[in-house]
N, C-alpha and C positions, 0 to 999 in steps of 0.2 A: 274832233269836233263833236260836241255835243246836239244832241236835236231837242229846238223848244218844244216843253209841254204845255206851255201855256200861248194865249194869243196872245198878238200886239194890236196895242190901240186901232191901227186899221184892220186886222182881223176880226174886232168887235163890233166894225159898223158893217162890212160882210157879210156874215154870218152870224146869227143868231145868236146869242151867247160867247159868239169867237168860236163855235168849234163847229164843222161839215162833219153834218150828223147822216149820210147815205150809208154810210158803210154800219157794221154790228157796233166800232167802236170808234168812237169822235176823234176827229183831228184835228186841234189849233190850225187855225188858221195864220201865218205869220208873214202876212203881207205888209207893205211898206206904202207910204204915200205915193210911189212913185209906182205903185203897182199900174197896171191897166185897169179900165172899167172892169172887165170878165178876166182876170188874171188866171193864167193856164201852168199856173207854179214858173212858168219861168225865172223869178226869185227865186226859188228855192221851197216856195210853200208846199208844202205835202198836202196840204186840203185841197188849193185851187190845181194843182197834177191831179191828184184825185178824178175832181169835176168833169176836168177837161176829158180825160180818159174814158169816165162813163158818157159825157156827149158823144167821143168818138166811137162807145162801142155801140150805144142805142141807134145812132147813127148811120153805123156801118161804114165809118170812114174811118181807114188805118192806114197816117200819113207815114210811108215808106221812103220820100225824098222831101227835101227843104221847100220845093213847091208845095209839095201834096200837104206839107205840114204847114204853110201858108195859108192853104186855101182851108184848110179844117181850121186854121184859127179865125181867118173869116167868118166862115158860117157860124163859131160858136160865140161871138161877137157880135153879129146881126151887120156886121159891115160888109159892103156889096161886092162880089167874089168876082174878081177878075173873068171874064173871056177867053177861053186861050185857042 
């Protein structure tokens, strides 16, 4: 399997030109309509893994089990984070 260089249509409304420009060197974005609002590459995208990854380190949350990685997708969504 091939990795896109370029964005898809939903990559371009996104991010700016289709590519997350954080890192030295841009990544297409290659999200899908069916992405989420703040997609965390769970598609597959390299940009929005990216993202999500620098929320988690600036953050300081390193989801280690399927809760911990729930509740980090909460807060990097602004949806309100479970009680536990």
């Amino acid at each position: 399997m091939t990795e896109s260089t370029l964005p898809t249509e939903e990559g371009l409304k996104r991010y700016t030109g289709g590519y997350m420009t954080e890192l030295r060197e841009p990544i297409a974005c290659t999200c899908k309509p069916t992405c989420q609002r703040l997609c965390a590459g769970e598609c597959g995208c390299e940009a929005c893994s990216v993202m999500f990854s620098i929320f988690c380190d600036e953050s300081g949350c390193f989801p280690n089990t399927p809760a911990e990685l729930e509740s980090s997708l909460r807060r990097y969504r602004g949806d309100p984070v479970e009680k536990t």
